[in-house]
Each structure stands twice: as structure tokens, then as C-alpha cells.
C-alpha positions as CSV (number, residue, x, y, z in Angstrom):
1,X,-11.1,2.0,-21.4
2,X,-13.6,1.1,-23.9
3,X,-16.8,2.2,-22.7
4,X,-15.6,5.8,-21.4
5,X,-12.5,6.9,-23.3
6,X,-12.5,10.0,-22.1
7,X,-12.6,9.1,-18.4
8,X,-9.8,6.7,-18.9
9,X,-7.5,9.1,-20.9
10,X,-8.2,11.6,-18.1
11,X,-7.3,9.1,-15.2
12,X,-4.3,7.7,-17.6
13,X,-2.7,11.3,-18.0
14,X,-3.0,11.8,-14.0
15,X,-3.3,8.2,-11.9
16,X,-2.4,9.8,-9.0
17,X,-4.5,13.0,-8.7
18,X,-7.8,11.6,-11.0
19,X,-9.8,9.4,-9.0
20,X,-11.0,6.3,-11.2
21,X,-15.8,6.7,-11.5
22,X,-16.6,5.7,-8.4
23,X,-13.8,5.7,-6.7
24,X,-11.0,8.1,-4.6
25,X,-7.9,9.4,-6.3
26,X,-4.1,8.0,-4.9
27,X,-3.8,11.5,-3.1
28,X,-7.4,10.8,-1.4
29,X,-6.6,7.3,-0.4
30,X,-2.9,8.2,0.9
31,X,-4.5,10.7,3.1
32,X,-7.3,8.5,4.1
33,X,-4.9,5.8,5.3
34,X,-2.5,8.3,6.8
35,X,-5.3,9.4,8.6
36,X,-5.9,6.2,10.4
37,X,-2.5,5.0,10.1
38,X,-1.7,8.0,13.2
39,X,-4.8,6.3,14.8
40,X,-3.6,2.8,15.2
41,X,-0.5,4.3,16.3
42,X,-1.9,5.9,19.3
43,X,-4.3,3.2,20.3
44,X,-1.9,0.9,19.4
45,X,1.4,2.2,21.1
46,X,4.3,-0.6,21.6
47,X,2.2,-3.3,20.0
48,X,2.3,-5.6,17.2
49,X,-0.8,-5.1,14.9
50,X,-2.0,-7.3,12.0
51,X,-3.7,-6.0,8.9
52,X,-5.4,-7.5,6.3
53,X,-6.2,-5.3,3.1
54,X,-5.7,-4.5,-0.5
55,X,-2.7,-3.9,-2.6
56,X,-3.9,0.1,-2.6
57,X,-4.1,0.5,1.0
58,X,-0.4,-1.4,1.5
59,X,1.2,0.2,-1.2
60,X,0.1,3.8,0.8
61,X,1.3,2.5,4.2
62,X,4.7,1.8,1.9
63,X,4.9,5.3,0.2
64,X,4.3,6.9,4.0
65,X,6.7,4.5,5.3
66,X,9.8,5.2,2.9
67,X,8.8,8.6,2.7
68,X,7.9,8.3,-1.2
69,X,6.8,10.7,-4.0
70,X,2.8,9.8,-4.6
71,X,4.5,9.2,-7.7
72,X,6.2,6.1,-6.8
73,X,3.1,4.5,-6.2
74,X,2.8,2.3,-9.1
75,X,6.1,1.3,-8.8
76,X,5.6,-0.8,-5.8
77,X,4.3,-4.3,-6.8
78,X,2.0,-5.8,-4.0
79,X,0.9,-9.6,-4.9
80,X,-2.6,-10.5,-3.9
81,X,-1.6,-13.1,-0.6
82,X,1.8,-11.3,-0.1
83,X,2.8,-9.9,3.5
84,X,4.6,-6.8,4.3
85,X,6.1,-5.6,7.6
86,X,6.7,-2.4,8.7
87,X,7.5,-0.9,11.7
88,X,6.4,2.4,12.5
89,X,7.7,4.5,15.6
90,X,7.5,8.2,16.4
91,X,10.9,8.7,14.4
92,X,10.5,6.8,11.4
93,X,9.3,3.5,9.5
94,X,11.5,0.2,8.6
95,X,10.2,-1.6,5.9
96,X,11.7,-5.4,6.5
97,X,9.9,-6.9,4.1
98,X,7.5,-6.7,1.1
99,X,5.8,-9.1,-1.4
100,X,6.6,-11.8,0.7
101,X,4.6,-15.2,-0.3
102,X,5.0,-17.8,1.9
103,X,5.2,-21.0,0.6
104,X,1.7,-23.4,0.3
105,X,1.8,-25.8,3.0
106,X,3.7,-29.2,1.4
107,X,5.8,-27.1,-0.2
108,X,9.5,-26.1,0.0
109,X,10.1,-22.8,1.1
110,X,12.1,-20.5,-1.5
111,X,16.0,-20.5,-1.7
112,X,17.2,-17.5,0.1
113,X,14.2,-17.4,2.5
């Protein structure tokens, strides 16, 4: 923000389309991980699948998955050490849960939870 104004102003009046120095734009990434998202679907048919990743990547599994605006993508608040769970099938995507945090072992799990 300091050291390239112009670069951030740029990225600031288009997160979603202007990729950041360096790096991919939103629209790049969410078609990067739709890309391998149909992947693990095929090799992954009827199973359950663990992955670990960054806020980016599970917010674009998210957007995919509720069928989203790229818009929306800020909106969705992904805590580092959070889970989500989706489930995809050939139909559609139910998100159960997002931003999830268990609790630290020796510690009493959240009201409600």
C-alpha cells in the first residue's frame, strides 16, 4: 500500500479481477481450484476426502459450492485452523459447516456445538 500505490489502488478498485504482484487474480484462482476440484471428484467418487489449505482456496471451494458471485468472496470469513465441510455430488454442494474451530484440547467445547 505504501511502497506501490498505484498497484494497490489498482488491485483495491478490482480485488477480484486484478491479481495482487506476484500473484493470480480471484477469477484465476477460482478457476484453478475448480479445475481440480472436478478432479478429485472423479478420482475420488463416493469417498470422503480431507484437505488441508488456505483461507483462498476454501473460500473458492465455498463460492463453487453455494453457487456465489466471485463477488461474494470477501464476504466469507475463513479463520486460520477453522474446518469446513462440504459435500459435493453430481447435482449439487451442501455446505454443513464453515469456520468451525474446535475447541484446544482441555478445553470446554462451545455452547451450541
Amino acid at each position: 500500500k505504501k511502497s506501490e500505490p498505484d498497484v494497490y489502488a489498482s488491485w483495491s478498485k478490482d480485488p477480484i479481477g486484478n491479481a495482487p504482484p506476484g500473484g493470480e487474480s480471484i477469477v484465476d484462482l477460482c478457476k484453478r481450484v475448480s479445475g481440480h476440484l472436478k478432479l478429485l471428484s472423479q478420482e475420488h467418487s463416493g469417498k470422503r476426502i480431507a484437505l488441508v489449505s488456505h483461507a483462498g482456496v476454501i473460500r473458492a471451494f465455498l463460492v463453487q459450492a453455494l453457487g456465489m458471485p466471485l463477488s461474494n468472496f470477501w464476504r466469507l470469513s475463513v479463520p486460520t485452523g477453522s474446518i469446513t465441510k462440504i459435500d459435493f455430488s453430481a447435482m449439487f454442494a451442501t455446505v454443513h459447516y464453515t469456520s468451525f474451530k474446535p475447541p484446544l484440547p482441555g478445553t470446554a467445547a462451545p455452547s451450541g456445538v
